[in-house]
N, C-alpha and C positions, 0 to 999 in steps of 0.2 A: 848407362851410356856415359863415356868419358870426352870432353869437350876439352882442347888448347883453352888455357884462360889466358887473357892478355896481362902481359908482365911488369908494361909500364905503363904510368900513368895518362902519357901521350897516347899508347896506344887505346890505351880505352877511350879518352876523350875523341880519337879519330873515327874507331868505331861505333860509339854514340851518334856523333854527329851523320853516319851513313844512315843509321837506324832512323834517327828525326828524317832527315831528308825526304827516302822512302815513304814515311809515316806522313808525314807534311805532306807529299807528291799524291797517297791514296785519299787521304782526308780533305784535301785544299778544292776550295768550294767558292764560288761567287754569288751574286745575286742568280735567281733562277736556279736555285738549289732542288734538286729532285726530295718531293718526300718520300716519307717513309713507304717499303712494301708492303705495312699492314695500313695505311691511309686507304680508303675506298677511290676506287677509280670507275671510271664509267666505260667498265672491260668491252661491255656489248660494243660499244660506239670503237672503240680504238682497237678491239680484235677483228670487227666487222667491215664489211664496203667500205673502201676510200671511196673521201667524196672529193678526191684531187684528178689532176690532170698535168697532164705531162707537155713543158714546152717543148718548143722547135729546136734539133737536138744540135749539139755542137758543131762545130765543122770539122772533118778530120784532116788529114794530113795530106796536102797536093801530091806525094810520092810517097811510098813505103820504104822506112827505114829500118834499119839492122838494131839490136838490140843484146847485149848478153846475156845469155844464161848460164853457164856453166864452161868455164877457161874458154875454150876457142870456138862453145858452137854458141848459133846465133838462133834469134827467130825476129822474122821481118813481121814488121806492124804497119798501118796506115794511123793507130791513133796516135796522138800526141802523151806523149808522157811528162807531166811533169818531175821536176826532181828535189824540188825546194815545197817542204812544206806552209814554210811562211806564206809563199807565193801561192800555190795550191788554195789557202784559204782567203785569198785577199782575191782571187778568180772565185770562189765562189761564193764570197758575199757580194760580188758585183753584180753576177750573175744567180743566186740564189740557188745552189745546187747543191748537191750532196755529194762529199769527196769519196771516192775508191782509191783505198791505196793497197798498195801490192810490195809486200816484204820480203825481198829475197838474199838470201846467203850465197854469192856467187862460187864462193869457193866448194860446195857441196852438192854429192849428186843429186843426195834425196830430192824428190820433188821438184827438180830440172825438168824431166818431164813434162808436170804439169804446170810450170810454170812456163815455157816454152806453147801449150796449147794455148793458156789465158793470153798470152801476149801477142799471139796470131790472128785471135778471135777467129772472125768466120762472120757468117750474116745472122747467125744468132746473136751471137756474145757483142761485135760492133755497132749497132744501133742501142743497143743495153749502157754500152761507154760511154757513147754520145750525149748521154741525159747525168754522167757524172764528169767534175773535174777527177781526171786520172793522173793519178803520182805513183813513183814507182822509186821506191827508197832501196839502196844494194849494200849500204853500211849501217853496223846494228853502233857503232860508237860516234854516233854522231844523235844517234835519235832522240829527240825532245820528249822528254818521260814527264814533263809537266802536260802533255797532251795524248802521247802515245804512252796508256800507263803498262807497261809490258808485264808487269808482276801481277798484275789482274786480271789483264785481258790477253794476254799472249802465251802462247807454248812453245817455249823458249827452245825446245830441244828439237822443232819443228823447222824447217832452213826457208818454206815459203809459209807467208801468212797474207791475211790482208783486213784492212780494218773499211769498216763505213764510218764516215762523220758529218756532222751537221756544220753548214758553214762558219757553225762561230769555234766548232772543236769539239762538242758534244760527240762522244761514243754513242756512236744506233747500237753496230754489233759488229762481229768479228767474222771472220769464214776460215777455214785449214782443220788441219788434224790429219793425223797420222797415228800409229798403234806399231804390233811388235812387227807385222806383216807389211809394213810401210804404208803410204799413203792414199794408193789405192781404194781401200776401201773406207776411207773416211771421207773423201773427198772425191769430185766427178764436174764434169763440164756442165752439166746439167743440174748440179747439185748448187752450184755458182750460180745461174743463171734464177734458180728458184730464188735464190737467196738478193740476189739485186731485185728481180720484180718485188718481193715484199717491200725492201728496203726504198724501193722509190715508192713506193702506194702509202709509204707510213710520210714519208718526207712534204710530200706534196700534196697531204689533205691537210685543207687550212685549218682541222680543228688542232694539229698537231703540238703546236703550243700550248694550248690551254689545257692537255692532258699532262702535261710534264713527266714525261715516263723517260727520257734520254738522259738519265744521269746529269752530273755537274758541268757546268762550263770549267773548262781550265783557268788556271789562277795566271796568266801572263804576263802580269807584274809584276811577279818574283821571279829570281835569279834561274836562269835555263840550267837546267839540269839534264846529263847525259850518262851512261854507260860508265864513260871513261870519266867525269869528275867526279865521281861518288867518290867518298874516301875511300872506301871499301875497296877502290881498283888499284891502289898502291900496294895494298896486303896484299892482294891475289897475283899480283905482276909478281911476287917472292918465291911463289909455286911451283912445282918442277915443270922448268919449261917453260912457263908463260910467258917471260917478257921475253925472250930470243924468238918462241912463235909469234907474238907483239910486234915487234922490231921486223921479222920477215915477212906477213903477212900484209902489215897495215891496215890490219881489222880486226874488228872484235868478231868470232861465231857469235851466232844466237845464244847455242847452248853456253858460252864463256859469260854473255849477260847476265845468265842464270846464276851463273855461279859469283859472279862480281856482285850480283842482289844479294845473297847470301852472306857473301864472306863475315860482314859486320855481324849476325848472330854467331858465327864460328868461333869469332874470335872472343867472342865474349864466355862463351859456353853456353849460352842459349840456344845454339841449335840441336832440337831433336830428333836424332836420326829416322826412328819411330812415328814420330809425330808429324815431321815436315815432309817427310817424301810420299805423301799421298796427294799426289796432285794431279790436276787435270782429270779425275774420274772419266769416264761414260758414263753415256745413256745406260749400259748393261749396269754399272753399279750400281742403278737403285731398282732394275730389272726391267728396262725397257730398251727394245730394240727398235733401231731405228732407219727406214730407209736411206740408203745411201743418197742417192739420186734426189730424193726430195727435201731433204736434211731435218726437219721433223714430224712427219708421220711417221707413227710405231707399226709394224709389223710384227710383234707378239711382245706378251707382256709373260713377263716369268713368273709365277707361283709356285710357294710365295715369295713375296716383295714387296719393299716399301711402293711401287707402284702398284700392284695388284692390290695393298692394301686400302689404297683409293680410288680401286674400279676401273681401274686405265685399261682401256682396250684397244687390239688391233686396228687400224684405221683413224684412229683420233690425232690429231694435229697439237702437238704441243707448242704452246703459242706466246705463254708467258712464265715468268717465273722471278720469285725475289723483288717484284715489284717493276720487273723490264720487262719490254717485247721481246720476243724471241724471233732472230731473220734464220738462222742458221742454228746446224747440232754442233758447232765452236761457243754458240752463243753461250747453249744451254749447258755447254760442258764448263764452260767459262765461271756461271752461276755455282756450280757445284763445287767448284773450285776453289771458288771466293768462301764458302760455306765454313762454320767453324772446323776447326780441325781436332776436337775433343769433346767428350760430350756427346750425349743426344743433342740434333740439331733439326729446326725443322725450315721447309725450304716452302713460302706459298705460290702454287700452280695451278695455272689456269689453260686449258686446252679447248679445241674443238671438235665439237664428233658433231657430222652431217651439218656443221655450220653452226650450232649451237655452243655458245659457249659455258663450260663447263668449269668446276674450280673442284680444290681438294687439297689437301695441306700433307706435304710429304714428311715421314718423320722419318731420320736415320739415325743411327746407332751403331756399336761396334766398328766393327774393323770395314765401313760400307764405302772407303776411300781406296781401299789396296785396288794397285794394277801392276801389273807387269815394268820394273823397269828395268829391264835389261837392255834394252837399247837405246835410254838414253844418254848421252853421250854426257848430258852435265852429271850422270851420279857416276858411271863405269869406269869416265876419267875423269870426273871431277874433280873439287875441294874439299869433297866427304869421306869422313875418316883417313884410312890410310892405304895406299897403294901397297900390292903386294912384291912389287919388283920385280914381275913381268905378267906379261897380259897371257890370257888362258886361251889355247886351242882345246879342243878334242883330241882323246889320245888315240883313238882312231884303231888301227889296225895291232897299236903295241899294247892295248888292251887284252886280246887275243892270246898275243905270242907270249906275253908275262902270264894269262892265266890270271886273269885279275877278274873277280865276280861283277858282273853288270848293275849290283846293286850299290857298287863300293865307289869310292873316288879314284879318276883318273885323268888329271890332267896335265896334259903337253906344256909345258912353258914355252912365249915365244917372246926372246930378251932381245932387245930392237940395239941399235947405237947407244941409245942415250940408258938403258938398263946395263949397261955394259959396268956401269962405275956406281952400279948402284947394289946397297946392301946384302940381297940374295943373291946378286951374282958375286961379290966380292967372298961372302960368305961359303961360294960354292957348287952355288946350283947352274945347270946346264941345258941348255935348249935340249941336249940327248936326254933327260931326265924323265920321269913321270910321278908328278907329285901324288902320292897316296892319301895324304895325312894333312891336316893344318891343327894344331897343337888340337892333338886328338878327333878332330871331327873327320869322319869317313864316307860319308854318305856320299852318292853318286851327286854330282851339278853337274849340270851345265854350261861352258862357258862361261857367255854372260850373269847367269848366275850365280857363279861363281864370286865374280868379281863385284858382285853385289853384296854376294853374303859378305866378303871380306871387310870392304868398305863400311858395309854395318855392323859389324863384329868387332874391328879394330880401329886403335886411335894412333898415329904416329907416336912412336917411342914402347911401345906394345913390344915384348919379346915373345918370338916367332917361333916355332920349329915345324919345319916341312919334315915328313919319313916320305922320301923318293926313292926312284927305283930305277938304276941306269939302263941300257937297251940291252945289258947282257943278266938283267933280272937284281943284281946287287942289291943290298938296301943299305941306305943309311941315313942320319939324319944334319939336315941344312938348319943352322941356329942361326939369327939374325936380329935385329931392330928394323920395325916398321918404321918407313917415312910417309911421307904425303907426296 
């Protein structure tokens, strides 16, 4: 793999300083430090019966008000949403309550949808609110990563998310998810509402403290940290693109966070294409399925697999992991996430089957992080590797008429305004075209796959050659320099 190395010596010292930062923001720790997940905890007592009770729930809103989701459409609420997290936690240390926040990307469809239903609620979901302070954050460049740590808890390529926290900032757990088939089937109304009842059962027993399973309190002593002050966000503003999208949108996407986290290994050469883009796994990658709707009971366990390998069965509730509770299947995805990225690695899990709780130690290996990334949007248009200079259709019906084998390469170029001054088109190539070839590789992709393989294949400044095929069958070949 070939990595940009930084040229000058500011620029390394800038990208350092992102790397510390990051590092600082996962490591930074107070009194009330969580210990280790091989420390013994008293699983019976903290996976079993709360022995909490729930007060008298908030008051909502004397009228329903409008709310955005997605450019002009709305969804009317009665609860209160806060918008300020400092606030958010200074209501519920007064009040002792456990925050809901709800993370939304307004500029995007994905998960409009369901972000529109949570914000309606109903007479399930509303009395569920009422027993949290609810925040509802709509800008990812403003967000305080010394408490919302997104690079560990968040799926950045994800547009809605939502975290639980403890009044003083303590992560419980996370909820969202989405796949190559969209959001759907990772997420459900009901899949939410599971996930708030545990989260309030675990908050509101008073042995909660003395189990110390809620991770570290945030360091909020030290300098707030955001999206857009990482060093790392000046690099990435250099990008094709980014700072005119910057400048016109007046927001950071999700998935740009992702890539603004990143930039600083890039720039160094430390990122591994191989190595870093396994993230987020499933439940399916260590072989266990998981109901939608309840977000952790398994509905089959795959053999074999590192879950078969410790007897995990249909119907058992997975409950802990890494030394956390689990409220939700974001939580548990979250866990595997964080997990090394090399290496055998083992993950300690703890589950319930008919109530009893059960443990087992998961070991994984090989290649047991790969998923699908093709749609997300921080690798296809990301900062990784190098952009092909134009985004890949299907070549559809011109596959056909050229006679081109179904096993072979064939794809459509579609070169937008801003491809227009860029390398392969300058060099020649034409939305009429059909690329056959990328310096020798033929095999059939897929779109998005496509633009995967490239991005992991190639590094800007990488010389190119397309063999394309015009609509009256021609060949020839497109030579070029990759950019980013």
């Amino acid at each position: 793999m070939r990595a940009p190395i930084a040229k000058t010596s500011a620029v390394v010292v800038l990208v350092c300083a992102t790397l510390v930062v990051i590092a600082a923001l996962n490591a930074a720790t107070t009194t009330g430090a969580a210990a280790g997940p091989n420390q013994q905890k008293p699983w019976d007592q903290i996976l079993g019966p709360s022995q909490g009770t729930l007060p008298p729930p908030r008051k909502g809103l004397e009228t329903t008000i409008e709310l955005p989701t997605l450019r002009k459409e709305v969804a009317r609420t009665s609860i209160k949403w806060e918008t300020d997290l400092a606030e958010a936690m200074r209501i519920a240390k007064a009040e002792n309550r456990p925050i809901f926040v709800t993370f939304r990307c307004l500029p995007c469809k994905s998960c409009s949808e369901f972000d529109k239903t949570v914000l309606e609620g109903g007479p399930d979901l509303n009395p569920l609110f009422q027993q949290f302070v609810t925040l509802r954050l709509t800008g990812t460049q403003d967000v305080d990563l010394r408490i919302l740590r997104m690079s560990e808890f968040q799926d950045m390529d994800v547009s809605w998310w939502s975290w639980f926290l403890s009044p003083e900032g303590k992560i419980y757990g996370v909820f969202g998810g989405r796949d190559k088939s969209g959001d759907q089937g990772r997420t459900s109304k009901q899949s939410l509402i599971m996930t708030m009842n545990r989260v309030l059962a675990h908050h509101y027993d008073p042995r909660r403290m003395g189990w110390d399973v809620d991770g570290t309190l945030p360091d909020l002593a030290s300098k707030r940290v955001t999206p857009v002050t990482l060093p790392g966000f000046d690099n990435w503003l250099k990008h094709r693109g980014n700072a005119e999208g910057y400048k016109t949108q007046g927001c950071v996407h999700c998935h740009q966070a992702s890539e603004i986290m990143r930039q600083g290994e890039i720039d160094l050469g430390q990122f591994d294409k191989n190595r870093d883009l396994g993230i987020w796994p499933f439940p399916e990658n260590i072989g266990a399925v998981v109901d939608r709707d309840d977000g952790l009971k398994l509905t089959k366990v795959i053999d074999p697999s590192p879950a078969a390998r410790i007897a995990l069965k249909p119907g058992d509730v997975l409950a802990a992991a890494d030394g956390r509770r689990l409220f939700s299947q974001a939580d548990f995805r979250a866990v595997l996430h964080r997990a090394a990225k090399t290496g055998p690695t083992q993950i300690n899990l703890h589950w319930l089957r008919d109530g009893k709780v059960m443990s087992g130690t998961l070991v994984l290996d090989g290649d047991w992080r790969a998923t699908d990334l093709t749609w997300r949007a921080s690798v296809v248009g990301g900062n990784i590797g190098a952009f092909p200079g134009f985004w890949a259709n299907d070549a559809g019906v011109m596959r056909q008429r050229l006679e081109l084998p179904a096993d072979t390469m064939a794809i459509k170029p579609y070169i937008g305004p801003k491809q227009v001054t860029g390398p392969a088109y300058v060099a020649g190539l034409r939305a009429t075209d059909i690329v056959t070839s990328v310096n020798g590789e033929t095999r059939n992709m897929q779109p998005g796959e496509f633009l995967v393989w490239f991005r992991k294949k190639f590094e800007p400044g990488d010389e190119i050659t397309l063999t394309v095929r015009n609509d009256s069958g021609k060949v020839r070949e497109v030579k070029y320099k990759a950019e980013r």
